[in-house]
N, C-alpha and C positions, 0 to 999 in steps of 0.2 A: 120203345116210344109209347106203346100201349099202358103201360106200369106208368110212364109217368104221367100221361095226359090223367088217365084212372086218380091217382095220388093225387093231381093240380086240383080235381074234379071235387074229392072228396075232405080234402082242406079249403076248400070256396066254400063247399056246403057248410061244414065243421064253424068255420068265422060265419055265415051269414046265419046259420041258428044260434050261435053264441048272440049274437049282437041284437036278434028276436027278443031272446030270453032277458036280454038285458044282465046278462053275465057280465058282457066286457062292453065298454064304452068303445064304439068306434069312432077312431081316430088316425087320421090319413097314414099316420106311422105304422099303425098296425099289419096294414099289409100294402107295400107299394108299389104301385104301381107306375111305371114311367110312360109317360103320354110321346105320342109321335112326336111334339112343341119341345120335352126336353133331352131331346135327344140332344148329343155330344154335336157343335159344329166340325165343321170342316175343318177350322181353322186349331179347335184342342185335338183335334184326332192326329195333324200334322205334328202338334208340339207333341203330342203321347209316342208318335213313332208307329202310330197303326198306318201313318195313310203316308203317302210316300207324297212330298212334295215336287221333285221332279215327276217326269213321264218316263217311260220306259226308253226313250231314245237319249233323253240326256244321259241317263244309269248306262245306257251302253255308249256314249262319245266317253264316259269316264274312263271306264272299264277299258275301252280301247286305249285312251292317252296314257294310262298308268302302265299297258301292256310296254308302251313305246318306251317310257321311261325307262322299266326293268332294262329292257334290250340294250337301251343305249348306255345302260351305266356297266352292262357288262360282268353282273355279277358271279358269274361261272367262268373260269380260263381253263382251255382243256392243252394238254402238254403234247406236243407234235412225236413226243417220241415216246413210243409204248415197251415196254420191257417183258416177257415170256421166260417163265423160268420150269421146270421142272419139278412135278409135284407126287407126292405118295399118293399111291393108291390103296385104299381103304374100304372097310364097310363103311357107308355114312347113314345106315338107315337107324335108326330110333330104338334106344335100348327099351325092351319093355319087360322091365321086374316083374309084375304080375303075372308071368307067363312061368317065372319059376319059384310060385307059390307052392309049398305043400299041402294037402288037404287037413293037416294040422292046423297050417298056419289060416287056411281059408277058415278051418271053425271057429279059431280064433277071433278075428276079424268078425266074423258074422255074431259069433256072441257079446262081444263089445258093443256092435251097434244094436243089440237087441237090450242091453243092458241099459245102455243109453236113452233108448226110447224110451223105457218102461222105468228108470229112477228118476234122468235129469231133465226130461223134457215136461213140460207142464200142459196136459190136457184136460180139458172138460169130462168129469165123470161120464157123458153120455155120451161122448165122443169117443172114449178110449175103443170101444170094440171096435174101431175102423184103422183103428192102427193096425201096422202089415208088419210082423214080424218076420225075419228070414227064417229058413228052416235050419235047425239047431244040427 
């Protein structure tokens, strides 16, 4: 918040020695300002969808009658008779490859992505020594 009031601060000044100097013609376009007077009414905030035309109690008689409708039209039918069958027992935890990497294939892997940074990726000359290579 500091950086911007700073920045507001220092572009007011920047336009009001311009316009001293008679640099730039001031003209209401230049920098605009919107008075309390044009502010948005009530009534474009509603067409915009900022401001909600109902109140909060009609949004909720909606939301309730619409709840009724679902109910009443029933759209879920649950079957009275449930069926239980017999199932294998198995691992079902989460195969995890990475776990039977060799340290070949780990240097592998880590040289690619080293290679990758340092040909196909495009950095800023002054940038590059912050790049983090893995170790080889």
């Amino acid at each position: 918040m500091r950086i911007f009031n700073l920045t507001f601060l220092l572009l007011t000044i920047l336009v009001i020695l311009s316009v001293v100097d008679g640099k730039v013609d001031f003209t209401p376009d230049l920098v605009s300002f919107k008075k309390l007077s044009e502010r948005p009414t009530v009534g474009e905030l509603e067409d915009r969808n900022i401001l909600k035309r109902d109140g909060k109690t009609m949004e909720k008689k909606k939301l309730l009658l619409r709840k009724r409708q679902l109910k009443e039209q029933q759209i879920i039918h649950f079957n009275g008779y449930v069926e239980v069958t017999q199932a294998q027992v198995y691992d079902r935890k989460a195969d995890k490859p990475w776990t039977r990497l060799t340290p070949t294939d780990k240097a592998l892997i880590r040289k690619e992505l080293n290679d990758y940074k340092a040909l196909e990726t495009d950095v800023h000359e002054e940038s590059r020594i912050f790049t983090r290579f893995h170790r080889p």
